[in-house]
N, C-alpha and C positions, 0 to 999 in steps of 0.2 A: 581072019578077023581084020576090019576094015579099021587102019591107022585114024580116022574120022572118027569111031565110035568109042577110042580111049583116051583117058584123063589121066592125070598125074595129079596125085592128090595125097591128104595127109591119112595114116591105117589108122582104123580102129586099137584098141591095144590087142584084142587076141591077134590080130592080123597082122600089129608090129612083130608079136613073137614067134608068128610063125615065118615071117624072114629069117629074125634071130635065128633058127632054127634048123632054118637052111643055109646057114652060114658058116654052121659052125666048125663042119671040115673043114673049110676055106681057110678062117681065119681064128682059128681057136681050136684045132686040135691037140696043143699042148693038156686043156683046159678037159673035166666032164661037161656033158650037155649040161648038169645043172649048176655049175661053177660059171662055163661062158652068158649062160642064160641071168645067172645074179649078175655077172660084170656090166653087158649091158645096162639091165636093170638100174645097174647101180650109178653107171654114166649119165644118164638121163638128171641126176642130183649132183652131179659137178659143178664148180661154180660157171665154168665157161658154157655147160648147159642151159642154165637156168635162164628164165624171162625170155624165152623165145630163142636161146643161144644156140642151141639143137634143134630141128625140123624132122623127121622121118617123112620117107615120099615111097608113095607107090605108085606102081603104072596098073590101070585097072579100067574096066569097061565104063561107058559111061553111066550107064543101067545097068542095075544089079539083073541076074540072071533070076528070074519067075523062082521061087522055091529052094533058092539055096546061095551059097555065099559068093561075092564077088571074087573071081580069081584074081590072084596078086603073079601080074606078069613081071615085073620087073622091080625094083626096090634100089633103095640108096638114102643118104643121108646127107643135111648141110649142118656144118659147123662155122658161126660168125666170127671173123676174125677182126684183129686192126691191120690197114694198110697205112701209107703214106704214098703220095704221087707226084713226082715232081714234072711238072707240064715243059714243054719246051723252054718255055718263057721264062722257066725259074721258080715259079709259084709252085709252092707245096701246099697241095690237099690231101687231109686225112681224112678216112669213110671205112667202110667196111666192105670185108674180102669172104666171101662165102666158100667156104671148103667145102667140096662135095668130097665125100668117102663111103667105103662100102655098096658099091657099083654090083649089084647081082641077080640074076636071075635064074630061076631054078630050071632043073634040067629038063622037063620035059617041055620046058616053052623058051629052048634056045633054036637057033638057029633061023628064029623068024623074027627078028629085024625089033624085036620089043627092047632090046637096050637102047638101043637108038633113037625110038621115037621116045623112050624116056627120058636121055638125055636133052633129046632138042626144045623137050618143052619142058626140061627145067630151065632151059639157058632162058629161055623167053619167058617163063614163071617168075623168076628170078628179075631179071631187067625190068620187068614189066609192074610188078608188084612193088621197086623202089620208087617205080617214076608215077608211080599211083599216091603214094604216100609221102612222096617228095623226098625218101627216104634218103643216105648217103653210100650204099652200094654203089663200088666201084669195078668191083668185077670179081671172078669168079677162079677158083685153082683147086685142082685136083693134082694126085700121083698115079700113074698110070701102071697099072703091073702088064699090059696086054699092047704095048708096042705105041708109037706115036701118031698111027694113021685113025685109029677108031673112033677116041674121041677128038683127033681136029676137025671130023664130019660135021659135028654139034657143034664147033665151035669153040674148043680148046684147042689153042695155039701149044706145040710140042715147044721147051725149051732146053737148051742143054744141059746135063746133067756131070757131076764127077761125086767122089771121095776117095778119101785116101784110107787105108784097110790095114790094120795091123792083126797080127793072129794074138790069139790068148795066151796066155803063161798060166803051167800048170803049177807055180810056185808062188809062194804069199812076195809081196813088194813087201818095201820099207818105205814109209813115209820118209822122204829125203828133208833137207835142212829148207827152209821159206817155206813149204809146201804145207796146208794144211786140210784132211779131207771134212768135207760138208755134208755134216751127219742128219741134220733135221730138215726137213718144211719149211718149217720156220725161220729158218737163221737163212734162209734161200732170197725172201721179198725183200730186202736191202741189195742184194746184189743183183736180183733182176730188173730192180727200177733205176739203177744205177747203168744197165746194161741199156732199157731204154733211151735213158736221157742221152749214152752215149750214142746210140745208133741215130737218132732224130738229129744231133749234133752235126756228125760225119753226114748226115744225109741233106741238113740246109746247104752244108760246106762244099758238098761233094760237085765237081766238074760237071758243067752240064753239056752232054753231046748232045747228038743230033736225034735220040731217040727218047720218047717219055722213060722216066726212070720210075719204079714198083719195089717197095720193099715190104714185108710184111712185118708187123712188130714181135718182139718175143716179150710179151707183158704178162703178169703174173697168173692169171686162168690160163692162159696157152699153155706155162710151164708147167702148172699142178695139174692139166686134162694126160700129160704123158704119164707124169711122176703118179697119181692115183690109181691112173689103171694097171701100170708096175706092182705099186702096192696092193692092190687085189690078186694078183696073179703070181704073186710070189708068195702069198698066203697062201694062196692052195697048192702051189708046187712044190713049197717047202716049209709045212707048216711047224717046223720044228726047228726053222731060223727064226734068227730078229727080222723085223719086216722089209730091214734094207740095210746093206752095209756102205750105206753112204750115196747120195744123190751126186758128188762133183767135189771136185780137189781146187785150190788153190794155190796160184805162187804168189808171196811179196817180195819184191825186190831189196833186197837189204842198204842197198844205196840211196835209191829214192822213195822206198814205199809203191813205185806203182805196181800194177798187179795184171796178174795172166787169170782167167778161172773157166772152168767148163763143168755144165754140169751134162748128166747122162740119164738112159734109161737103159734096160732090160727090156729086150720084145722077145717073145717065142713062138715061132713058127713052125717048133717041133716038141717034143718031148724033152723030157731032162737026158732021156739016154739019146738025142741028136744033135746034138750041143752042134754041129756044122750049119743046123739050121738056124741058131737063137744066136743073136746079134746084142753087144752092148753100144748103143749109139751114142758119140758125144752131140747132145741138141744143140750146145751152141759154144765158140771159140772165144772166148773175150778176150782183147788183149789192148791196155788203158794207153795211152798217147806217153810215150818215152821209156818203153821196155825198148832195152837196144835189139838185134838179133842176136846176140849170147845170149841174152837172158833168156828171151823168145823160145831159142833150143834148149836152155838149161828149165824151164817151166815146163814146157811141150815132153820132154823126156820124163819127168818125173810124174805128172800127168796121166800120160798114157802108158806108161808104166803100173799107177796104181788101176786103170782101167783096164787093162788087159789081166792083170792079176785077179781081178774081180770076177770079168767075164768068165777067166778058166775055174774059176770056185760057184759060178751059179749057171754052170751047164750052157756059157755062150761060146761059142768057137773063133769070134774074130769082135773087134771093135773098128766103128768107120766113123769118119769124119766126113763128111759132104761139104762139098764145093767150100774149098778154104781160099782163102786168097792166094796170089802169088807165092807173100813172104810168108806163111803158115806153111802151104804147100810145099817151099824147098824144106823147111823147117822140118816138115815132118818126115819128107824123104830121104834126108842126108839120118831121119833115125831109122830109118829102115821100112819103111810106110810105104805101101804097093799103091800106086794110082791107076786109079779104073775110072774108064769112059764108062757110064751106063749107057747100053742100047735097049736094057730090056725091063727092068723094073727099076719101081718107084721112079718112072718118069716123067719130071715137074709140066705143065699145060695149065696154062693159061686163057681164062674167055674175058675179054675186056667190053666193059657196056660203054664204055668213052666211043668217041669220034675214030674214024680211022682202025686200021689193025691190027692186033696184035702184035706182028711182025716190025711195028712201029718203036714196039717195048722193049727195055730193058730191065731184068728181073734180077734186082740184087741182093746179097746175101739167100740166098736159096737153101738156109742149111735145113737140119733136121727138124727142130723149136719148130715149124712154122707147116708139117705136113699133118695131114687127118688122114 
C-alpha cells in the first residue's frame, strides 16, 4: 500500500474501540476487556480531556475500500499539555506541549513501515494545524517503551532519562512525627498550584546556558488524568478496598514550616498476583526554598517509607522516582535507592516546532507528573 494513499485522521467511535481493543494486552492486562474498555471510555470525560484536550488518530487509506470498512493501520493519541520556554534571550513563553501516547499497531499490519508514516504525519499535523490557527503549540513529547532510534525518524529527539528505585515493604509504615498522608482529591489543588507557582519561579530565576530550556507544567488536570485513572483501576482490582489509600505524604518542618511533599500513583502492567510488574510512581518531588539537606533526608525517608509500604499492600513490587535532582538523588541514595540509567523504556523524546533542533534543548524536570 502506497504511503501516498494514507491519511492520519481522527476514528469513528466504533473504530476508536476497536484500537482500544487491540490494546489491551499491551496496556491493560491487569484489567478485563470490559473494565479496560470502560476506563478508556471513561478518560475521554477527564477534565484534561475535555474541549479538544484528547485527540484519537488513526492511520487509514485515503478512500475507504468499495463495500466495507476502512482498515485502521496504525493508531495513537494526543494529550494537551502546559509548557513554558525559555529562549536563549531569557524570554519565557508558555504554549502547549502535545503528548502523543498509545503508539500501536495491530499485528497483522506490522512490520510495514505504517508506524512510521503515522508518526511523521502527526509531527506535521500537529505543527501545521497550530500555524494554521495561529495557535500556541510549541512542541511535541512522547515516552518511548521501543528504544530511542524509531521515533527520532519522525522527529522525536531521544533525551536522557534516570530514577531512583526503591523495592516495597511487605510491612504497614508509621506515619512519622511532621509527616502527614494526603488522603483526598481534593485537599491535592492547594498544593499543586502551590507547586506551580513554585516551578514558573525557579524557571524565570533559573541560569540561562547556551541551550533553549523546556519544562512541562504539573498543573491540576495533568495531576487528576494519573490520580483518576488509579482510581478506576483500583476499583476493579480491588473492589472490596477503599478507592485509594492515599494519593501523597507530606513533611513540615517543625522550625520553619517549610515543606517537602510527593504525591503518587499505582500503574499495573501486570496482575495483582505480579506485583514485579506494578509500579507505585512518585509523580512529582517538591521540595520548598529552605529545607536544609537534613530535613530533605529526614522527609525523603519518611515519605518513601509510607510509599513503599503501600506499594507492597496493593500488589506493586518497587516505587521509582524519575530524574531527581542532584541533592534529592544523594538524598535518596544515601537511603538506599538503586539508580538506573533507562536505555529501554519509558524513554523521554522530544519534537520541537521552534527554529533550530532539538538537540538545541534542554528538558527540565522530566519527572513522572508530565508523561501520557
Amino acid at each position: 500500500m502506497s504511503a501516498q494513499n494514507l491519511i492520519i485522521t481522527a476514528p469513528t467511535d466504533d473504530e476508536r474501540v476497536k484500537t482500544w481493543a487491540g490494546t489491551h494486552q499491551l496496556w491493560g492486562a491487569a484489567l478485563t476487556l470490559e473494565d479496560y474498555l470502560e476506563r478508556e471510555r471513561r478518560q475521554l470525560d477527564i477534565p484534561l480531556a475535555r474541549n479538544g484536550g484528547l485527540t484519537n488518530w488513526i492511520l487509514t487509506e485515503a478512500a475507504s475500500p468499495a463495500g466495507g470498512p476502512r482498515p485502521i493501520l496504525s493508531s495513537c493519541e494526543t494529550l494537551k499539555k502546559k509548557v513554558l520556554v525559555k529562549g536563549k534571550d531569557g524570554k519565557v513563553t508558555e504554549g502547549t506541549a502535545h503528548g502523543v501516547a498509545s503508539v500501536f499497531t495491530q499485528p497483522e499490519h506490522r512490520g510495514k513501515g505504517y508506524a512510521s508514516t503515522m508518526m511523521s504525519q502527526l509531527s506535521e499535523t500537529l505543527a501545521d494545524k497550530e500555524k494554521a490557527s495561529e495557535g500556541s503549540a510549541i512542541c511535541s513529547v512522547l515516552w518511548s517503551d521501543i528504544g530511542k532510534k524509531f521515533y527520532a525518524r519522525s522527529g522525536w529527539q531521544p533525551f536522557d532519562s534516570n530514577h531512583v528505585e526503591f523495592p516495597a515493604l511487605q510491612t504497614p509504615a508509621t506515619t512519622p512525627e511532621n509527616i502527614e498522608i494526603l488522603d483526598s482529591l481534593e485537599s491535592l489543588a492547594p498544593l499543586v498550584e502551590a507547586d506551580e507557582a513554585i516551578l514558573r519561579a525557579r524557571f524565570d530565576s533559573a541560569t540561562q546556558g547556551s541551550k533553549i530550556q523546556v519544562a512541562l507544567l504539573p498543573f491540576l488536570d495533568q495531576i487528576h488524568w494519573h490520580l483518576l485513572r488509579e482510581r478506576f483501576v483500583s476499583q476493579s482490582l480491588f473492589p472490596e478496598r477503599p478507592v485509594s489509600p492515599g494519593h501523597g505524604a507530606i513533611f513540615t518542618s517543625p522550625a520553619t514550616a517549610k515543606r517537602v511533599w510527593s504525591l503518587w500513583t499505582r500503574s499495573y502492567s501486570g496482575t495483582v498476583d505480579q506485583p514485579e510488574k506494578n509500579t507505585l510512581y512518585l509523580l512529582r518531588l517538591v521540595v520548598e526554598d529552605g529545607i536544609t539537606d537534613a530535613e530533605l533526608e529526614t522527609a525523603l525517608q519518611g515519605i518513601t517509607d509510607i510509599a513503599r509500604s503501600l506499594a507492597g499492600q496493593w500488589a506493586c513490587g518497587k516505587v521509582e522516582m524519575w530524574n531527581p535532582d542532584e541533592k534529592t538523588k544523594a538524598a535518596a541514595q544515601a537511603l538506599g535507592g538503586k539508580y538506573i540509567s533507562r536505555e529501554e523504556g519509558s524513554l523521554p523524546a522530544l519534537n520541537w516546532f521552534g527554529k533550530g533542533p532539538a538537540e538545541d534543548l534542554e528538558w527540565i524536570w522530566s519527572e513522572k507528573y508530565a508523561w501520557c
